[in-house]
C-alpha positions in Angstrom: -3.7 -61.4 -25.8 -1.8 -63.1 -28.4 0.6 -66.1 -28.0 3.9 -64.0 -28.0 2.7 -61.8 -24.8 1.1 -65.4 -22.8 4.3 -66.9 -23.5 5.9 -63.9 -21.3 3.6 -64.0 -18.7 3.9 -67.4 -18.2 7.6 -67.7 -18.1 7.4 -64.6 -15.5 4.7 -66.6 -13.5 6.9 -69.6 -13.3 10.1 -67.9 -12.6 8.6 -65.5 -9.6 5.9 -67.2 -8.1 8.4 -69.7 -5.9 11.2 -66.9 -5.1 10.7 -64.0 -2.9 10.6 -61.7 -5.5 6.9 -61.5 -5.5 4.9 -63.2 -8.6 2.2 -60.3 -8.9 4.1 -57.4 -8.8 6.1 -58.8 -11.7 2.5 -59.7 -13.6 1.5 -56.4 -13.2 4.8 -54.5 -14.3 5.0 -56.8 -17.1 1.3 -56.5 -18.6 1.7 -53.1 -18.1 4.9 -52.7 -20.3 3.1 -55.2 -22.8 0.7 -52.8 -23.0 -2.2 -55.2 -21.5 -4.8 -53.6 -19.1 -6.1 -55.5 -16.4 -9.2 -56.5 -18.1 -11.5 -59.4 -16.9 -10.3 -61.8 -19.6 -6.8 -60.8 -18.7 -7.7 -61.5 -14.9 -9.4 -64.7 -16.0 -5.7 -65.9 -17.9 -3.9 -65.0 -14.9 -6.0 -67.6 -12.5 -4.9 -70.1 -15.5 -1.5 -69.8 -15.3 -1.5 -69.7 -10.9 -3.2 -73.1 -11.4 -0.1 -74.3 -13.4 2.1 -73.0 -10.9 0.4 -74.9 -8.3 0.6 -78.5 -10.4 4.3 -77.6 -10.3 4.9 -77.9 -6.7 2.4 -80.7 -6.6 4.9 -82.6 -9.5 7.6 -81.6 -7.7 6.2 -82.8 -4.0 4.2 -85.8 -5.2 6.0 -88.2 -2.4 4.6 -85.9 0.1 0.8 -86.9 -0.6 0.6 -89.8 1.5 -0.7 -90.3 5.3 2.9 -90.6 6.4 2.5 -86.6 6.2 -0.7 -86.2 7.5 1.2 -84.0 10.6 3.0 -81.9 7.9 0.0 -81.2 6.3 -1.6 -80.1 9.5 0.7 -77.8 10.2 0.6 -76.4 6.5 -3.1 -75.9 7.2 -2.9 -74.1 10.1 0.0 -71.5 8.8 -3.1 -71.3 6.2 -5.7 -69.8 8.3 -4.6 -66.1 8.9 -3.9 -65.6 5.7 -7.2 -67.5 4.8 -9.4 -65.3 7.0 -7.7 -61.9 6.6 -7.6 -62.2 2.4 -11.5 -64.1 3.2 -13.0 -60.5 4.8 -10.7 -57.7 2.9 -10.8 -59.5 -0.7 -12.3 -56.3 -1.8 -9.9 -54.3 0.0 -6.9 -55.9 -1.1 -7.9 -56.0 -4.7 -7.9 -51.5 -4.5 -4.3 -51.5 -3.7 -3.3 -52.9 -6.8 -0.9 -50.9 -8.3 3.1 -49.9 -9.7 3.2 -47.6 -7.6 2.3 -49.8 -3.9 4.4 -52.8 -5.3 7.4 -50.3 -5.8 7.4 -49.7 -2.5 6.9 -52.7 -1.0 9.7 -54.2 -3.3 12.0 -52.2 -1.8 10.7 -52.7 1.6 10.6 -56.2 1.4 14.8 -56.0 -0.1 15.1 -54.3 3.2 13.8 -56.6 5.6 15.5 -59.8 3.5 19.0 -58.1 4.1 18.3 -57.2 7.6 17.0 -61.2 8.3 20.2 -62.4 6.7 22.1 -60.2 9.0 20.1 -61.4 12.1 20.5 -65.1 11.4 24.1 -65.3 10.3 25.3 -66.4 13.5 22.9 -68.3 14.2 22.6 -71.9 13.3 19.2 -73.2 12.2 17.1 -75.2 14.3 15.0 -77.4 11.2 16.7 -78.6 8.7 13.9 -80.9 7.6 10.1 -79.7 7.1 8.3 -82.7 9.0 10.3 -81.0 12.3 8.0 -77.9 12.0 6.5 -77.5 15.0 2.4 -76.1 15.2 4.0 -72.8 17.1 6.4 -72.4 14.2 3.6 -73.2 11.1 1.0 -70.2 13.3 4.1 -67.7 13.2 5.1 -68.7 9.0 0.9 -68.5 8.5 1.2 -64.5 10.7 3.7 -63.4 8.5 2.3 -64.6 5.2 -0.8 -62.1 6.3 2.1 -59.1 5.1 2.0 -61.3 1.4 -1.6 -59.8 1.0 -0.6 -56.8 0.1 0.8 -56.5 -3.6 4.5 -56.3 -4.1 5.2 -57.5 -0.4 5.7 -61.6 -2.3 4.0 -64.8 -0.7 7.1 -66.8 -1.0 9.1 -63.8 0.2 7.0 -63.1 3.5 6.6 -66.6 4.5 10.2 -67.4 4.2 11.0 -64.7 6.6 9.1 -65.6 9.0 10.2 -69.2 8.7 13.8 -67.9 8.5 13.0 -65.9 11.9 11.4 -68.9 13.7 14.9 -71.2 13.4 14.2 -72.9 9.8 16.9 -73.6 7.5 16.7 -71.5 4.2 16.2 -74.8 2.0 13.5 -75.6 5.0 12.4 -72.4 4.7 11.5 -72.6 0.8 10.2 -75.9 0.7 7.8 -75.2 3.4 6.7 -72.0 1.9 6.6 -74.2 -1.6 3.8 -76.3 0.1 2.2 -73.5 1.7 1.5 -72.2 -1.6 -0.8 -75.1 -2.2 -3.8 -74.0 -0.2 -3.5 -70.3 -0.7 -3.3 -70.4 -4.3 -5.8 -72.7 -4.8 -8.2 -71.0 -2.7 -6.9 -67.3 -3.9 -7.5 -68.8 -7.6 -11.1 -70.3 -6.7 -12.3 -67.5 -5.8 -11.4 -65.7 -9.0 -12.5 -68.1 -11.0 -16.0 -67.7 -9.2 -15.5 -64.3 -9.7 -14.7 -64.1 -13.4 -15.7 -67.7 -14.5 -18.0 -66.3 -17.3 -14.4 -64.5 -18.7 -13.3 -67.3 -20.2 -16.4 -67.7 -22.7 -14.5 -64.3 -24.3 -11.0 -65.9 -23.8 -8.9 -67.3 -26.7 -7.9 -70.8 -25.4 -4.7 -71.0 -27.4 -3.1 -68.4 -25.5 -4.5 -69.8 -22.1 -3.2 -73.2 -23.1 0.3 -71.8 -24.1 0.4 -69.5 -21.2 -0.3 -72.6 -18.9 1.8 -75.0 -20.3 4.7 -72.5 -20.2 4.3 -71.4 -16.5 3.7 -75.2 -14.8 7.6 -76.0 -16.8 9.2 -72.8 -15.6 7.9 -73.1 -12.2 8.8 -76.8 -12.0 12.2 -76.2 -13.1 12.7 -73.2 -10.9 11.5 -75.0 -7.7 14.6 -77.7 -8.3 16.7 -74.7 -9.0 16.2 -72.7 -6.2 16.7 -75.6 -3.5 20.2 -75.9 -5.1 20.7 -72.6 -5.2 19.9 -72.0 -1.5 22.5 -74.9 -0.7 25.5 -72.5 -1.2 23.8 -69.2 -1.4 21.9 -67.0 1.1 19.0 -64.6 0.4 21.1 -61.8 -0.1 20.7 -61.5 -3.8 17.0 -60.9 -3.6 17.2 -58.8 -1.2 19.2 -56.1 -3.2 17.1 -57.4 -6.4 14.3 -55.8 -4.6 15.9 -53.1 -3.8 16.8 -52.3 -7.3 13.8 -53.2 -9.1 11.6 -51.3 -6.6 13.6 -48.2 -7.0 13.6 -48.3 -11.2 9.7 -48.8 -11.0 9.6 -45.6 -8.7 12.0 -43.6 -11.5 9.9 -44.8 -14.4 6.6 -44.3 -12.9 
């Protein structure tokens, strides 16, 4: 991988990995049209750049780690645990779906069911504005429907704000709950590839993983910002046909 091709996949980590739009479809389609097979050492630069993503939301939350949020974070750890068991026994399983073809699909699915959840909750006015309101009921129903995230192309932001969406949370609720949630599930999605491919990096340029890193924690950090403003006047509607479109070119050109 040369610097050129981890500056891409980096920006394309930052920009996706907070909006529903899923992050790992768009690394996939994007290695693939930079011609980069899914090698270990590729694997291995992927984990890199996750970790950047997650320092982002950690910059961007920093107020939040103190023990005046010890009940939010309880609540983020238990929307954890189904997605923590379920990706726990079927890691193996989850890793054979990998493919254009699946996240396609699931793109356009996904488009589907954002446009449909808009429709639902357009009358209806939200019940949590503000994350520390999340009630335990609420954080086990957001952790149910991250389980869908597991499978590529579906998006872990994209799920989880659904299902917050559909449990009475305000979309800027909605996002910064899934932006915390992100925290534990990346960080234990990314541990256990670097157990997995930890020997990788010995073969790995580190100029490229240092670029690639440094150019994923700034986009995602400036896209987390973004987004909240964004969802102040806007709706989900946008990604929802974004999906829609982006699923349907992969299926044309693959």
């Amino acid at each position: 991988m040369d610097i050129l091709q981890s500056i891409i996949l980096g920006f394309v980590e930052g920009l996706t990995e907070f909006l529903p739009i899923s992050s790992t479809g768009h690394l996939i389609v994007v290695s693939d049209w930079l011609g980069l097979a899914q090698t270990d050492s590729n694997k291995a630069f992927e984990v890199i750049i996750q970790l950047a993503a997650i320092l982002a939301v950690i910059a961007s939350y920093k107020e939040r780690f103190s023990p005046k949020y010890f009940g939010l974070w309880t609540k983020v750890a238990l929307s954890f645990v189904p997605v923590g068991l379920v990706g726990l026994l079927f890691h193996h399983q989850i890793k054979a779906l990998f493919s254009v073809e699946i996240v396609a699909i699931m793109f356009i699915v996904g488009g589907i069911i954002f446009l449909l959840t808009e429709k639902y909750i357009s009358d209806k006015p939200p019940q949590v504005d503000d994350i520390n309101d999340v009630s335990y009921t609420q954080s086990l129903v957001i952790g149910i429907a991250q389980v869908f995230a597991l499978i590529p192309g579906t998006s872990r932001a994209g799920s989880t704000i659904i299902g917050a969406l559909l449990v009475g949370l305000s979309r800027k609720a909605s996002a910064e709950f899934s932006f915390l949630l992100a925290l534990p599930v990346m960080a234990a999605a990314s541990g256990l590839d670097l157990i997995s491919h930890y020997q990788d990096f010995a073969n790995t340029s580190f100029l490229p993983l240092i670029v690639g890193f440094i150019v994923a924690f700034i986009t995602a950090y400036l896209v987390i910002k973004l987004f909240i403003r964004f969802l102040a006047n806007f709706t989900f509607v946008a990604f929802g046909w974004y999906r829609i479109v982006f699923g349907a070119l992969l299926l044309l050109l693959y």
